[in-house]
C-alpha positions as protocol buffer text, in pm:
chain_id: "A"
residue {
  index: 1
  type: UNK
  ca { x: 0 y: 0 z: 0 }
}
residue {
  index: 2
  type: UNK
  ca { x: 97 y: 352 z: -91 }
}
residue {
  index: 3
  type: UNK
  ca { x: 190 y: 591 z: 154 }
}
residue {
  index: 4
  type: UNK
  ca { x: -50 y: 838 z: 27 }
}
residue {
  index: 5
  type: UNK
  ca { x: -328 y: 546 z: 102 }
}
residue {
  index: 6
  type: UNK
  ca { x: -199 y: 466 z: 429 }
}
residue {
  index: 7
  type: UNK
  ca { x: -168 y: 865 z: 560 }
}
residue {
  index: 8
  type: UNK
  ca { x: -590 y: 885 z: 335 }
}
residue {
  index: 9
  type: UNK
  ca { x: -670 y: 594 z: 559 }
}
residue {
  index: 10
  type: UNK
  ca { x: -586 y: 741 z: 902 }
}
residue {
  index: 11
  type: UNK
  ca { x: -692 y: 1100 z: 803 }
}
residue {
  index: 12
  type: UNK
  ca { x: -1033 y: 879 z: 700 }
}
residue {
  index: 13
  type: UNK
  ca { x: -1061 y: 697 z: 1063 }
}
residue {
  index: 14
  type: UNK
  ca { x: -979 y: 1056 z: 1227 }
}
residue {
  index: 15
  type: UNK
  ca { x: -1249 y: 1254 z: 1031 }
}
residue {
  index: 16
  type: UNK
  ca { x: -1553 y: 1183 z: 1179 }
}
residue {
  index: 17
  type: UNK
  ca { x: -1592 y: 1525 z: 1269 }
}
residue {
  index: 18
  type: UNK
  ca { x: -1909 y: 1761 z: 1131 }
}
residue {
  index: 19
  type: UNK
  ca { x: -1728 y: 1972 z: 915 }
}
residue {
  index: 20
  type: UNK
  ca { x: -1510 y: 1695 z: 729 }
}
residue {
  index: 21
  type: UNK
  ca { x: -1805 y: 1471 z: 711 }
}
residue {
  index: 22
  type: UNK
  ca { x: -2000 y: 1779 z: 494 }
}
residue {
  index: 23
  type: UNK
  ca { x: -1699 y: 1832 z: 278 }
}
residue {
  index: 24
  type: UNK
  ca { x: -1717 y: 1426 z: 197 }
}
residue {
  index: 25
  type: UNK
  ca { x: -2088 y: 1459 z: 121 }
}
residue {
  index: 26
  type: UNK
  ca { x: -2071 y: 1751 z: -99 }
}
residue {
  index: 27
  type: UNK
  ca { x: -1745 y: 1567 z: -321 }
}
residue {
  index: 28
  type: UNK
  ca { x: -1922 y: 1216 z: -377 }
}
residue {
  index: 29
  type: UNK
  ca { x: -2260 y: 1387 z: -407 }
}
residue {
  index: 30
  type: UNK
  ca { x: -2070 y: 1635 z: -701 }
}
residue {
  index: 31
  type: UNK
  ca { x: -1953 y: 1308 z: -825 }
}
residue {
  index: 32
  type: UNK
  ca { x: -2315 y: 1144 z: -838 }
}
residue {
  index: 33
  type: UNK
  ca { x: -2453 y: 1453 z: -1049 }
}
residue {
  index: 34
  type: UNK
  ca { x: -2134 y: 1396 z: -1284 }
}
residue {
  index: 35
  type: UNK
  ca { x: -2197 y: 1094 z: -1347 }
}
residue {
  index: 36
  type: UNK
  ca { x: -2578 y: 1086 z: -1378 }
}
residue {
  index: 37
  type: UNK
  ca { x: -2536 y: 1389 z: -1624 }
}
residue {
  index: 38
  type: UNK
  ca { x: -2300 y: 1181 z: -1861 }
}
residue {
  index: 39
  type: UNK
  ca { x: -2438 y: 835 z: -1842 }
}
residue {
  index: 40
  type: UNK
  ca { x: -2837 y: 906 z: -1737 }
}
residue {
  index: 41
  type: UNK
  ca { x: -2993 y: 817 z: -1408 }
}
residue {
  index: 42
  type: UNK
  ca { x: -3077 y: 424 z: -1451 }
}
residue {
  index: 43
  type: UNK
  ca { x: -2816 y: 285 z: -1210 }
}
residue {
  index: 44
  type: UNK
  ca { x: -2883 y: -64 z: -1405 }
}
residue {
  index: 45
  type: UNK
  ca { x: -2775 y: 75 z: -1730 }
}
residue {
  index: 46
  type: UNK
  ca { x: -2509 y: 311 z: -1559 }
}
residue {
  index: 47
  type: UNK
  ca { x: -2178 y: 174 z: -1397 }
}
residue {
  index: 48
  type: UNK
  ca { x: -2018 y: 467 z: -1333 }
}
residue {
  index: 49
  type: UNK
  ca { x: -2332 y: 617 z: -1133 }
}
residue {
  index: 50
  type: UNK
  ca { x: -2376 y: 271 z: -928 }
}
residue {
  index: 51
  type: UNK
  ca { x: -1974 y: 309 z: -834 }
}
residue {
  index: 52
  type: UNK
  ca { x: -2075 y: 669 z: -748 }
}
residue {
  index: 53
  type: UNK
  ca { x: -2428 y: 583 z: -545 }
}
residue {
  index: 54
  type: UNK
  ca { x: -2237 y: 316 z: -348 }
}
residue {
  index: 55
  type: UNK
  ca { x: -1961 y: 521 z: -279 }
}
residue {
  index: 56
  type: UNK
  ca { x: -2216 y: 790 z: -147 }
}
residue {
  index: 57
  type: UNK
  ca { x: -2424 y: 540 z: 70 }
}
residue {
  index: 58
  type: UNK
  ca { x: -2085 y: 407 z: 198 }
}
residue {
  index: 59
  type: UNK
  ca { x: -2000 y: 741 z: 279 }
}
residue {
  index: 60
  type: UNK
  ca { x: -2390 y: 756 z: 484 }
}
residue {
  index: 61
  type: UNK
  ca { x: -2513 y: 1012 z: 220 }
}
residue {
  index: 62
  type: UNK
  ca { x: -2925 y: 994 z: 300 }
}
residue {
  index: 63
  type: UNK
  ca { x: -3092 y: 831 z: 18 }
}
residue {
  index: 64
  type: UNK
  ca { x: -3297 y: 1106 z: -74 }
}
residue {
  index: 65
  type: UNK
  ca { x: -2971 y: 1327 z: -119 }
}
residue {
  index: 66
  type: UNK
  ca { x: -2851 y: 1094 z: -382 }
}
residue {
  index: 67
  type: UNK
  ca { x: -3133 y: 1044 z: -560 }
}
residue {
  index: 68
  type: UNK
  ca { x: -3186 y: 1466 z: -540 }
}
residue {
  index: 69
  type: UNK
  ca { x: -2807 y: 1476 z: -696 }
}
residue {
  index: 70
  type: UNK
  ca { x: -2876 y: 1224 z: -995 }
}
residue {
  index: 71
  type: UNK
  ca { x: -3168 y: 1453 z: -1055 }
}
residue {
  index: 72
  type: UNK
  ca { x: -2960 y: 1784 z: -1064 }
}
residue {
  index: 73
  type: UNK
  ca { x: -2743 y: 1539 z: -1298 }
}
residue {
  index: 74
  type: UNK
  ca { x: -3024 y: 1418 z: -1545 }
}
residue {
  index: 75
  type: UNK
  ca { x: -3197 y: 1777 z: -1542 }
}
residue {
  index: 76
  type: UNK
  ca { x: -3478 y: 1736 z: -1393 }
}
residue {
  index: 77
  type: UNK
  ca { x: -3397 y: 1971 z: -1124 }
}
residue {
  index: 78
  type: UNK
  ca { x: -3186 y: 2269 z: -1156 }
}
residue {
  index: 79
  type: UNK
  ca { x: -2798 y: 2219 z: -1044 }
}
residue {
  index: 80
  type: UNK
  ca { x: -2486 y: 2394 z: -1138 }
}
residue {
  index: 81
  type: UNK
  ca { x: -2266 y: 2221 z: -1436 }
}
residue {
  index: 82
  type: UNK
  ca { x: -1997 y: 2067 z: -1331 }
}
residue {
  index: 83
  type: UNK
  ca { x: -1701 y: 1939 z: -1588 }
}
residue {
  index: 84
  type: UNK
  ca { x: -1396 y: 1730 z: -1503 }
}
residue {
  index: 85
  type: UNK
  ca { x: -1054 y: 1859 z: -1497 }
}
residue {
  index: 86
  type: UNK
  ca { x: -741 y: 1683 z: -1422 }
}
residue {
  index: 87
  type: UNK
  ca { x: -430 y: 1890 z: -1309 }
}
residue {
  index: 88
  type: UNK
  ca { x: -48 y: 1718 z: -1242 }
}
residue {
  index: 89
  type: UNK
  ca { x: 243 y: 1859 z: -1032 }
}
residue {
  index: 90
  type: UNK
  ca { x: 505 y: 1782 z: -816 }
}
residue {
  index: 91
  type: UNK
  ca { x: 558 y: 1827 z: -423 }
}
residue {
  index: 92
  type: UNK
  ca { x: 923 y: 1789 z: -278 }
}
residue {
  index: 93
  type: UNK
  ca { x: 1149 y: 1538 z: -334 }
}
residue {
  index: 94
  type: UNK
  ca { x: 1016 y: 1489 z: -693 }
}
residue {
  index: 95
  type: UNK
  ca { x: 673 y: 1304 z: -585 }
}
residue {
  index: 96
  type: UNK
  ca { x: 471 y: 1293 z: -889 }
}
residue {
  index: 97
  type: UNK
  ca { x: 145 y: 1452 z: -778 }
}
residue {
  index: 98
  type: UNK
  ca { x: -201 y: 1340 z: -1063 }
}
residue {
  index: 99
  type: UNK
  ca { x: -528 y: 1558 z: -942 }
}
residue {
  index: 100
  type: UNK
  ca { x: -862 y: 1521 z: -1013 }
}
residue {
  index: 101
  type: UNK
  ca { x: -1142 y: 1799 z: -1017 }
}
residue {
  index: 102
  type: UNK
  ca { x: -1526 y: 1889 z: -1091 }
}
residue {
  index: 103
  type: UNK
  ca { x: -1567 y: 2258 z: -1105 }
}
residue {
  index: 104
  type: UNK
  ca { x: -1790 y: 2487 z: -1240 }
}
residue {
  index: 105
  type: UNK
  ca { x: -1513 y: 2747 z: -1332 }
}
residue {
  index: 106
  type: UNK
  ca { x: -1194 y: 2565 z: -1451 }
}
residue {
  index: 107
  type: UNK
  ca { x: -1008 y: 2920 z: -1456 }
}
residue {
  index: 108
  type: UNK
  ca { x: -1057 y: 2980 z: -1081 }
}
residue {
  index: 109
  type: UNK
  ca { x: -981 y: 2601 z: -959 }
}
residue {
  index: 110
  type: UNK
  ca { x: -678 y: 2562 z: -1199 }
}
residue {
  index: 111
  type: UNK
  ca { x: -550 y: 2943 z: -1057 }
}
residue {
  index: 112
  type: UNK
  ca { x: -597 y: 2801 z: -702 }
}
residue {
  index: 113
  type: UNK
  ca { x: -444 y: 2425 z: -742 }
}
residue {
  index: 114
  type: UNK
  ca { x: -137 y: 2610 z: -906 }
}
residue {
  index: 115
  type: UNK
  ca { x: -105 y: 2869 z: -628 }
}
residue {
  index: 116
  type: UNK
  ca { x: -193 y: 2550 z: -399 }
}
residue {
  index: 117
  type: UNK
  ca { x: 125 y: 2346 z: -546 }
}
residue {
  index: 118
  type: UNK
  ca { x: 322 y: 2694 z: -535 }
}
residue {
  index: 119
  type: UNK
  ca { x: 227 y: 2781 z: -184 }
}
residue {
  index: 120
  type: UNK
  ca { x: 326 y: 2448 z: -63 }
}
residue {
  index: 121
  type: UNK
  ca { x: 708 y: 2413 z: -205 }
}
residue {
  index: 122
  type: UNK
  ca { x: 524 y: 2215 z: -494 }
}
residue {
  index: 123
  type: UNK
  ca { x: 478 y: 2305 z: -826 }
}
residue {
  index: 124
  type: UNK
  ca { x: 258 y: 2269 z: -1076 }
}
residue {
  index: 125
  type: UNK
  ca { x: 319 y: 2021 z: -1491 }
}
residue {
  index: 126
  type: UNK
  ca { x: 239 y: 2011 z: -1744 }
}
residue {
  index: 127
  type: UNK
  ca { x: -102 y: 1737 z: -1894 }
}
residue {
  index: 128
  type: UNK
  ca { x: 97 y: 1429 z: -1951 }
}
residue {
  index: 129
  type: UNK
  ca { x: 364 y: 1491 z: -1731 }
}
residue {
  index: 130
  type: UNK
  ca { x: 309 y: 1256 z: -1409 }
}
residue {
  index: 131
  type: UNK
  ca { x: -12 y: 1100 z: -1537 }
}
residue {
  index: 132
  type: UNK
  ca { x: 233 y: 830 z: -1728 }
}
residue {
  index: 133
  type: UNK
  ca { x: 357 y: 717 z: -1390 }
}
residue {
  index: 134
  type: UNK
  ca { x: -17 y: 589 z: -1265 }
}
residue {
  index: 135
  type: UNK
  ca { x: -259 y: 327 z: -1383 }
}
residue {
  index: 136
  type: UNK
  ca { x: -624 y: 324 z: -1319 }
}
residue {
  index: 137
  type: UNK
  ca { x: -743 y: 26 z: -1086 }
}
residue {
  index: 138
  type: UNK
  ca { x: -1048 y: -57 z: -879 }
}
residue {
  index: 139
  type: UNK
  ca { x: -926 y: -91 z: -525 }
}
residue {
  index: 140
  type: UNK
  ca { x: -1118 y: -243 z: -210 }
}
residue {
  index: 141
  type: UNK
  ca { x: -1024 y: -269 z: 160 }
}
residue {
  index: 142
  type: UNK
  ca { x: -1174 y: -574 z: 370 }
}
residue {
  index: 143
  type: UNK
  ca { x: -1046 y: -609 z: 743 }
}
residue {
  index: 144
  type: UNK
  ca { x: -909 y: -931 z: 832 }
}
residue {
  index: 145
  type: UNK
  ca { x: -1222 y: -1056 z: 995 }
}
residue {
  index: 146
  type: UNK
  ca { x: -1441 y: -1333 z: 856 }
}
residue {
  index: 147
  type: UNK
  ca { x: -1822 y: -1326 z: 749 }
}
residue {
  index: 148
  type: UNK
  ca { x: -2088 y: -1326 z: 1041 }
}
residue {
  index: 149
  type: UNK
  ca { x: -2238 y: -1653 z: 1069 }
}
residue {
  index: 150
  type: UNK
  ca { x: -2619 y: -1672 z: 978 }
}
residue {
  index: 151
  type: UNK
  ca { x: -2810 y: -1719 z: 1324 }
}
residue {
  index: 152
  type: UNK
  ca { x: -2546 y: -1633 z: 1530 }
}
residue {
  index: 153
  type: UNK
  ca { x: -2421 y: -1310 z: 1404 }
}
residue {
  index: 154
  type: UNK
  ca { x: -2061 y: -1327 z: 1558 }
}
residue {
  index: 155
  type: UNK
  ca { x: -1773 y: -1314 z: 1382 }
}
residue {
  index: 156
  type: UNK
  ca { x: -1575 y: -1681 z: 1215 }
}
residue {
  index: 157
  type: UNK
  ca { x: -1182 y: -1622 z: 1262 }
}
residue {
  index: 158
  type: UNK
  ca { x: -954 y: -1416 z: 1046 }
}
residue {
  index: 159
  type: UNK
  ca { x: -962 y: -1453 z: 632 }
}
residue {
  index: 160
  type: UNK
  ca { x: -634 y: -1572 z: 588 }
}
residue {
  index: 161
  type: UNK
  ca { x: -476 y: -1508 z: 270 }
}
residue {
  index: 162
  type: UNK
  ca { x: -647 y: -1842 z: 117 }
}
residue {
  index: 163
  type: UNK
  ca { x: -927 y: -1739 z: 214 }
}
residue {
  index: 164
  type: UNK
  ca { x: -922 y: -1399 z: 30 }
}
residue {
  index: 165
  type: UNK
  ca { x: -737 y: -1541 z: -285 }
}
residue {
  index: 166
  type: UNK
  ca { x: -1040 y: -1820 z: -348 }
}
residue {
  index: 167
  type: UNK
  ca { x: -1305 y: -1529 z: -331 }
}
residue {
  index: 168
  type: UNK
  ca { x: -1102 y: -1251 z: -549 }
}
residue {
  index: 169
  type: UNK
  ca { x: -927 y: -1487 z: -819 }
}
residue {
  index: 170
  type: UNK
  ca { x: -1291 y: -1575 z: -950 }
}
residue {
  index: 171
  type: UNK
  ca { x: -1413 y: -1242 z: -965 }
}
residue {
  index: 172
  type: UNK
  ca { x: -1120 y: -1035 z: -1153 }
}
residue {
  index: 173
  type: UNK
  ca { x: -881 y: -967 z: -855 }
}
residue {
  index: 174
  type: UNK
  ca { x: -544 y: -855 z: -992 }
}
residue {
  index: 175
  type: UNK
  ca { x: -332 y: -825 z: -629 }
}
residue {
  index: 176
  type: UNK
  ca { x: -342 y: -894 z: -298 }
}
residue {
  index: 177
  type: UNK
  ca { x: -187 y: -682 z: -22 }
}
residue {
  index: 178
  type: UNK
  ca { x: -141 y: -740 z: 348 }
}
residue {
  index: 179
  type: UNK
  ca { x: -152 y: -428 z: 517 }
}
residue {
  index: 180
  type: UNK
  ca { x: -164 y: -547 z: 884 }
}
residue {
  index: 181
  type: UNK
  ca { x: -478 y: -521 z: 970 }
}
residue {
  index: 182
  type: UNK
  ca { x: -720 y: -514 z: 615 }
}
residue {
  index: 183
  type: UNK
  ca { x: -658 y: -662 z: 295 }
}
residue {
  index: 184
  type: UNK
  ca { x: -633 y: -469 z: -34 }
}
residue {
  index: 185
  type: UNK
  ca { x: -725 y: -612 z: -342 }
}
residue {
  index: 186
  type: UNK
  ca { x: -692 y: -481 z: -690 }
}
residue {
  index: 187
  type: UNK
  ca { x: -839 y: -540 z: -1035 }
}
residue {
  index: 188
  type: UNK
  ca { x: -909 y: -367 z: -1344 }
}
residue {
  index: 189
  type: UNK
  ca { x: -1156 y: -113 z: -1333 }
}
residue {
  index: 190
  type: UNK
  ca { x: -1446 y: -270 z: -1507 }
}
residue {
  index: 191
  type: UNK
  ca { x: -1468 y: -547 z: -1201 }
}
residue {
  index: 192
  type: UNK
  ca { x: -1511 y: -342 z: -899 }
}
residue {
  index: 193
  type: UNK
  ca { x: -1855 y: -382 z: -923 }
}
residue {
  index: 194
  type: UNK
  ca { x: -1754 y: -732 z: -974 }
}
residue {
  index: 195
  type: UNK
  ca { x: -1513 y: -823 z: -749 }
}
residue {
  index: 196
  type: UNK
  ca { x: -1716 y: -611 z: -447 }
}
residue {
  index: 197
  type: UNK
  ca { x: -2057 y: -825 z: -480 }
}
residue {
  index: 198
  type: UNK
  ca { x: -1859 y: -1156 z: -467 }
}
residue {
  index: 199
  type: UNK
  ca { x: -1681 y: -1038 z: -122 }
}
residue {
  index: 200
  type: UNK
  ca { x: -2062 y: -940 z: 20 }
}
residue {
  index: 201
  type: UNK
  ca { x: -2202 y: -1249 z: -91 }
}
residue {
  index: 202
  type: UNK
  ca { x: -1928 y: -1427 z: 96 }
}
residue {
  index: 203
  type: UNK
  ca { x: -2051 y: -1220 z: 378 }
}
residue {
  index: 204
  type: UNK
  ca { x: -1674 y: -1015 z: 379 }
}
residue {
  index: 205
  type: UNK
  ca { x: -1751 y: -703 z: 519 }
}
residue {
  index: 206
  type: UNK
  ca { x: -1582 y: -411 z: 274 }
}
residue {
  index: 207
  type: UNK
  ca { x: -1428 y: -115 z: 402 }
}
residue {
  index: 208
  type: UNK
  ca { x: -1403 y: 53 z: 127 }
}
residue {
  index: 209
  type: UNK
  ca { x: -1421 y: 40 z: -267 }
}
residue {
  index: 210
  type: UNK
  ca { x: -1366 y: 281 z: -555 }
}
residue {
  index: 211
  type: UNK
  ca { x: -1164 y: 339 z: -842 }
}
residue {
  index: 212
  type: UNK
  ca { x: -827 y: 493 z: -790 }
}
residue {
  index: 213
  type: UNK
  ca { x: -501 y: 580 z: -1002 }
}
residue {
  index: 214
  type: UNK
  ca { x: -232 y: 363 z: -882 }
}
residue {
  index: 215
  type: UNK
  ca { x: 94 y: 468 z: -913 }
}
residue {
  index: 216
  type: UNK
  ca { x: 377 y: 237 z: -1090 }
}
residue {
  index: 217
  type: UNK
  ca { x: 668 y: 333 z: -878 }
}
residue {
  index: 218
  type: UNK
  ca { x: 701 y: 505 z: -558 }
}
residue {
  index: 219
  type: UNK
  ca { x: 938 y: 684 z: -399 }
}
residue {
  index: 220
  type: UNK
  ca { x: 1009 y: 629 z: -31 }
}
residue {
  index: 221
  type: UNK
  ca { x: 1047 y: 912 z: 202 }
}
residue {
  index: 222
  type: UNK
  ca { x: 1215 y: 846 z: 495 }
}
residue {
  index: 223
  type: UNK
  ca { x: 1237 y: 1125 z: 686 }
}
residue {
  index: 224
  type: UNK
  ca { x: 948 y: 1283 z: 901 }
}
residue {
  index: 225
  type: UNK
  ca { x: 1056 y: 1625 z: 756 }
}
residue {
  index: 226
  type: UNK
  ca { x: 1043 y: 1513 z: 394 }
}
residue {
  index: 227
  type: UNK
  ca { x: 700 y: 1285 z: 472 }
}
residue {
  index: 228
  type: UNK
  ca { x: 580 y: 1633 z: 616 }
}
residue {
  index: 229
  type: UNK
  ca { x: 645 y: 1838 z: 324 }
}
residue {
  index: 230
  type: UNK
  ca { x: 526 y: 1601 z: 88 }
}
residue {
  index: 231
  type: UNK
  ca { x: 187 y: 1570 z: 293 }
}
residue {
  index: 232
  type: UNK
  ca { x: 120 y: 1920 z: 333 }
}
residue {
  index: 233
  type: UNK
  ca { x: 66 y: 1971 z: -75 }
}
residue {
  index: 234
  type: UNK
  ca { x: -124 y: 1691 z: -72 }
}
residue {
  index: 235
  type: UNK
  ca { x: -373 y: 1776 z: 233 }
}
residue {
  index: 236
  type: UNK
  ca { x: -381 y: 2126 z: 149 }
}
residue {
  index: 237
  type: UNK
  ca { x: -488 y: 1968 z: -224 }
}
residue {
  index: 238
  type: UNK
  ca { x: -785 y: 1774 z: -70 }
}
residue {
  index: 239
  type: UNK
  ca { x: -887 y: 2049 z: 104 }
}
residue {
  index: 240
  type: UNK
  ca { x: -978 y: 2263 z: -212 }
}
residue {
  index: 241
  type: UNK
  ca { x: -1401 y: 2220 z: -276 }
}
residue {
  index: 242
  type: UNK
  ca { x: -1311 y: 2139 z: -594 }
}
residue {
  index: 243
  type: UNK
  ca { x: -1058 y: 1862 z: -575 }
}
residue {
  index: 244
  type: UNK
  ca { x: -1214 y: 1492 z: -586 }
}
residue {
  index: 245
  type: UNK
  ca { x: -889 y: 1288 z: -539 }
}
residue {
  index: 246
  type: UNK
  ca { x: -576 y: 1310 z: -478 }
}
residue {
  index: 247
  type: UNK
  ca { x: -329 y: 1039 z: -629 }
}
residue {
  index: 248
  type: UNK
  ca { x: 94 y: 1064 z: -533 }
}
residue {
  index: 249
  type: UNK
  ca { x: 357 y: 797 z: -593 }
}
residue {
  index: 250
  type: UNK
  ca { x: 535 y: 856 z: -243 }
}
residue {
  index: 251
  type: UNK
  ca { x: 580 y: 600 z: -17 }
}
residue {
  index: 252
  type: UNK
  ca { x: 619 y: 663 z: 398 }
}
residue {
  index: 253
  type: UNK
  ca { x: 784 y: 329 z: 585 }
}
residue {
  index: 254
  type: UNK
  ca { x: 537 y: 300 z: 872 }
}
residue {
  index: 255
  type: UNK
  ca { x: 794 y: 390 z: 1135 }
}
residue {
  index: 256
  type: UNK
  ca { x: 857 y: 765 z: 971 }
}
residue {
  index: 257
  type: UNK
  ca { x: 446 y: 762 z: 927 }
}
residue {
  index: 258
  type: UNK
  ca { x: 345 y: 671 z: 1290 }
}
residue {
  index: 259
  type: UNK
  ca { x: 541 y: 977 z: 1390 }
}
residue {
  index: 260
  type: UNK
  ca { x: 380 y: 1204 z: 1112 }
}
residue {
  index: 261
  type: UNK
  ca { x: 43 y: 1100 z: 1250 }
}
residue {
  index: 262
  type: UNK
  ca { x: 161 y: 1104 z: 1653 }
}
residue {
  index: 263
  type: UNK
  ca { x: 217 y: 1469 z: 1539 }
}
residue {
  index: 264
  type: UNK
  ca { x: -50 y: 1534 z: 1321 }
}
């Protein structure tokens, strides 16, 4: 696993807080209306809006939000157009920095993302420039629990690696990663949908599931002072209204990251 998914992952557990929770629900829900608007609001005949409405629901977007958002997307209420634009960069050290947008003014987000990168001791590339270095995947996160038993409800030991491989092989899985205490498993983007119904029918609870850009190569920081400087163009990135995701090809040993997040 990344570094930049590890350090999302604990910012994630730690953001339970009002004000991060509305800035989730406002970026998946701008993500809903996206894709409703391209592909039309029939989640059966729609891929990218099911990824999007599951990703809201597992985010606990009310229902009736989501279905008001594919509305705004298919016109039949009034919303502000969004369009997608991607921007690259680079934060120290030479991390490779790929970020994804939906804004209704492309002049004002790209002015602020390159004053962001500038700001930060970043700076801002060039389309093309890092994108090369990242592939798209469908990713999901399952904790290394087993599936609740029928009647009694408790939980069957640990999935072992077995386990996980004899569920994922079938259903497109590409990788397997232990990261202590979940599993991550990746596959090519068209079997998320896939790969994340055969883990629920096997009663594997998942933590999460999306499609991400997955860089090729990393490069390992391993100083706290470089991990730092690195993460502050990133967060200050995710922070923007405008900025979906986030993808970086840095990697933090989990030594130099528990003491970025014991100071966090």
């Amino acid at each position: 696993m990344s570094g930049h998914s590890k350090w999302a992952t604990i910012k994630h557990q730690k953001g339970a807080k009002d004000k991060v929770r509305a800035k989730v629900f406002a970026k998946v829900l701008r993500q809903v209306e996206v894709a409703a608007r391209e592909g039309g609001g029939d989640l059966n005949a729609n891929a990218s809006l099911r990824t999007m409405y599951q990703k809201a629901r597992d985010a606990s977007v009310p229902v009736d939000t989501i279905e008001r958002a594919i509305k705004r997307g298919t016109g039949e209420m009034d919303g502000v157009r969004y369009e997608s634009v991607n921007y690259e960069g680079y934060a120290p050290m030479g991390v490779a920095i790929y970020v994804e947008t939906l804004t209704d003014n492309r002049n004002r987000t790209g002015a602020d993302v390159r004053a962001i990168f500038s700001k930060n001791g970043g700076s801002s590339a060039e389309p093309g420039a890092v994108a090369w270095q990242f592939e798209r995947k469908a990713v999901i996160i399952i904790p290394k629990q087993g599936p609740s038993g029928p009647k009694s409800g408790e939980r069957s030991p640990a999935l072992d690696e077995d386990d996980v491989m004899m569920i994922g092989l079938d259903a497109g899985m590409e990788d397997l990663e232990d990261q202590g205490d979940t599993w991550q498993l990746t596959a090519p983007p068209t079997d998320l949908g896939r790969l994340r119904d055969a883990l629920e029918a096997a009663g594997v609870k998942v933590t999460s599931a999306e499609l991400t850009m997955v860089p090729t190569s990393t490069i390992a920081l391993e100083s706290e002072a470089d991990a730092r400087k690195v993460l502050r163009v990133v967060d200050a990135l995710e922070d923007h209204d405008d900025v979906q995701a986030v993808y970086a090809n840095f990697d933090i040993p989990d030594n130099v990251l528990q003491l970025v997040e014991a100071g966090a």
